[in-house]
N, C-alpha and C positions, 0 to 999 in steps of 0.2 A: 618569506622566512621569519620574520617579526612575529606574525601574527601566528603561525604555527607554534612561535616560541613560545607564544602568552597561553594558546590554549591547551597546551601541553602542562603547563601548570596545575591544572585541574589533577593531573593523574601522577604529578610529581616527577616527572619526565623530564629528560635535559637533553638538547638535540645540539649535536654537537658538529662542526662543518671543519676542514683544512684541507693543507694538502696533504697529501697520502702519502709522503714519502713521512712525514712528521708520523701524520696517526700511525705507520708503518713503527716507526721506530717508539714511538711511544707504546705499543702492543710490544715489541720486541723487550722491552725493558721490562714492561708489567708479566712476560711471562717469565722469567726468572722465577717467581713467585707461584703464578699459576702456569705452567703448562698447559694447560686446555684450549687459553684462551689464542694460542696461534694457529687454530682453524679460522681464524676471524683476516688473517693476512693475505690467504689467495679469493677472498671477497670485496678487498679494496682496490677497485679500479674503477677508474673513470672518475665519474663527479658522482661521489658518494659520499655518504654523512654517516654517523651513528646515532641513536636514538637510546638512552639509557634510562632505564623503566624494570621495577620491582614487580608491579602484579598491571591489569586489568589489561591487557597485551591487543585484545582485540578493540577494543576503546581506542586507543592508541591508534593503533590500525583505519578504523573508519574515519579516524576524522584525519589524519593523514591525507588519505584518498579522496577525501570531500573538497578538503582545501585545494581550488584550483583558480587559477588566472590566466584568463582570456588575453590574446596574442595574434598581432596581424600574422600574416602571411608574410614570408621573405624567399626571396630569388634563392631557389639551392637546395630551400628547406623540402623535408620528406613529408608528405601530406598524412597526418592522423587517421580521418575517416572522410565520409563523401562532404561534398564542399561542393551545395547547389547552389546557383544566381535563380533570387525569386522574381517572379513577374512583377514588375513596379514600372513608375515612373522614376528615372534617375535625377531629373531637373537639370541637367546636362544639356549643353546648346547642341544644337543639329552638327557643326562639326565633327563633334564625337564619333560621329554615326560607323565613319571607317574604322575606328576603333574596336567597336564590336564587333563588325564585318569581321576583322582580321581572325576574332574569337571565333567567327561560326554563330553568333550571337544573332536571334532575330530582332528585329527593334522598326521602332515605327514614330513617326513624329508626330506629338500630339502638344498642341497649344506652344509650339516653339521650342521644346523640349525631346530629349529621346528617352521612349518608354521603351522597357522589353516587354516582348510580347510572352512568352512563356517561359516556365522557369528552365534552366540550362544547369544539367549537370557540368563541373566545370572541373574537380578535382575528384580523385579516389584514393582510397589508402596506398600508399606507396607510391606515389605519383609525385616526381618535384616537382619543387613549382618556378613556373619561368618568369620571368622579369615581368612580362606583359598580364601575365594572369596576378601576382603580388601586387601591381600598379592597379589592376581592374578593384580588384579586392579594397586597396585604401581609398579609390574614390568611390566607391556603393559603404563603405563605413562597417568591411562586413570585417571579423575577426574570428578564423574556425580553428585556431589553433589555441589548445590548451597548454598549460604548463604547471607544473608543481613536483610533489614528492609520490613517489611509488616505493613500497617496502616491498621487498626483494627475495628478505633473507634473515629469518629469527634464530639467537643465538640466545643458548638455555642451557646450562652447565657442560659446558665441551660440546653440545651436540646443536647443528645444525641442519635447519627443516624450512619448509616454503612456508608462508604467511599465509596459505589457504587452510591451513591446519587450523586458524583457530577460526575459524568458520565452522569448525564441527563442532557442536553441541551435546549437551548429556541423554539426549533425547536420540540421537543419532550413534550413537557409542551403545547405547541401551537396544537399540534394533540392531545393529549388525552383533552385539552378542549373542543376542536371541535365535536370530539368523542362523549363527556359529551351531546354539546348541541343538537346533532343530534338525541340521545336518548331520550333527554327530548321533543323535539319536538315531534317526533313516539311516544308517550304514551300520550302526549296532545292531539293532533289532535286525536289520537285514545278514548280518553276519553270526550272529546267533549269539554276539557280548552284551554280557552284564559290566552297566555301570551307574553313575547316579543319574544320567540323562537319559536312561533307561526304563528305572526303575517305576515313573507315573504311569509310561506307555503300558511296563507290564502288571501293575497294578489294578489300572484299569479294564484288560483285555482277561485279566483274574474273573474280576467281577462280570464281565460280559458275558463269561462260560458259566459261573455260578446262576447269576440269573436266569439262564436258557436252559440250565437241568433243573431249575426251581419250577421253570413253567410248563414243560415236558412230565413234569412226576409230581409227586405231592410232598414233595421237601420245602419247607417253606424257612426262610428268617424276617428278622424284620425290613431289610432293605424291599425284599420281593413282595412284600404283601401287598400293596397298593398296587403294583403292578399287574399284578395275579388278578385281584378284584377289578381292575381295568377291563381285562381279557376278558371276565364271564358277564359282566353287566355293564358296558360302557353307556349305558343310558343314565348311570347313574352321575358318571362324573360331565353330561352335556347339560349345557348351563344355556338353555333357552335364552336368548335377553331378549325378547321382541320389543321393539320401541312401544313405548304407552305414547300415545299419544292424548292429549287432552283437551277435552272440547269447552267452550266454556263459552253458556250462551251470553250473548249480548246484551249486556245491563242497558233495561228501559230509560228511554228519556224523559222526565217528565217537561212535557210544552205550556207551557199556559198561554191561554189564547186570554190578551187582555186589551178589553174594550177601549175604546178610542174615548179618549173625554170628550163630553157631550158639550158644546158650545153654547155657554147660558146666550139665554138670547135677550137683547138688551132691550128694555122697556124705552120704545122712544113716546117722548110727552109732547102731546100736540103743543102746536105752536102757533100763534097768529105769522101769516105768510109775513107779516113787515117785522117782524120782531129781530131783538136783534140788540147791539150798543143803542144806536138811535132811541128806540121804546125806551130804555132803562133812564135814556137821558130828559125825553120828554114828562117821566112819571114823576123823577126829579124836580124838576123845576113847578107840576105841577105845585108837588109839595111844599115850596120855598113860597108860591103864594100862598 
């Protein structure tokens, strides 16, 4: 409820909760003032709130519906929607095992533990739910029950409407009038009345007759004339487009074929076979004598 409150902020909204004998009697007092607003007193039952909001109604609305919180299972309670047990390992000692038995539950012991072996429908809508199935539910950690707010009931100067109403759009309000005047037309024209829903169909079907006496005789204006010149030369207005296709030869490559460098070849300079450091040292020492 907090959290509803904070994001109702956004749209300037004030969500307002008591008991119903109070909001009863405070509607009672406020219509002194306004009379309208006592269609609002055979709406107050049960555990119901008001939502007080100027404009963007369907804003309002979806986030209303969005806001929900997750809720175990309890002995008594009426089941929401289906409520399957997945195939898992529960980490539950082999004791358990009669436990599921009792369920109809298949289950099989794997490393000391009981796994289910397939998943188990176990709840459906309208189904309560019994002590043993609530207890199953809080040791697998499962939670299939939601809870929050559901708007019900929109209240818009005296007049009271469903909340699916602002689901319609101007897009949709736009096609069922269209709808509307495309029927009214089929049943004029079909009934032989003139009206403004009328009046294109016969305007048009004006035109359909002129141009068929235009093409029949040689009455000509200007709508028909292209039409006419259609009829006697329609080669005129066939607009060949054959694909050009375009060929486009293959730009030469130029290769150069280039020579291998030619490997100078090295001048070897004879050599006495003892040459060498030795020689250079012996030439040496000549010289020092």
């Amino acid at each position: 409820m907090a959290k509803i409150r904070i994001k109702l902020r956004q749209y300037k909204a004030t969500l307002v909760m008591g008991k119903n004998t109070l909001m009863k009697t405070a509607i009672k007092q406020y219509a002194q003032k306004e009379p309208k607003v006592k269609v609002l007193l055979e709406h107050i039952k049960g555990n119901c709130g008001l939502i007080f909001a100027n404009d963007n109604l369907k804003g309002i609305k979806n986030l209303v519906e969005e806001d929900k919180v997750q809720a175990p299972a309890k002995p008594g309670s009426v089941a929401q929607k289906d409520v399957i047990i997945p195939a898992q390992n529960t980490g539950m000692e082999p004791t358990k095992t009669s436990f599921f038995q009792a369920l109809d539950i298949q289950t099989k012991i794997t490393r000391g533990t009981v796994e289910i072996v397939n998943d188990h429908p176990l709840l459906k809508p309208g189904n309560k739910v019994t002590a043993s199935q609530a207890q199953l539910l809080q040791l697998l950690r499962i939670f299939p029950f939601e809870y929050g707010l559901k708007p019900f009931k929109v209240y818009d100067d005296g007049e009271m409407y469903d909340p699916e109403v602002l689901e319609i759009t101007d897009d949709d309000l736009l096609n069922s009038f269209y709808g509307g005047v495309s029927h009214l037309a089929a049943l004029s024209l079909e009934l032989g009345l003139v009206n403004e829903a009328t009046v294109p169909h016969s305007v048009a079907d004006a035109f359909k007759n002129l141009v068929s006496v235009a093409v029949e005789t040689e009455y000509e204006f200007e709508q028909a004339k292209t039409l006419k010149e259609f009829l006697k030369d329609p080669s005129k207005f066939a607009t060949a487009t054959a694909p050009t296709t375009t060929t486009t030869a293959p730009t030469p490559v130029k290769t150069e074929v280039k020579e291998a460098p030619k490997e100078e070849e090295e001048k070897e300079e004879d050599a006495p076979m003892s040459g060498g450091l030795f020689d250079e040292g012996e030439e040496e020492e000549e010289e020092d004598d």
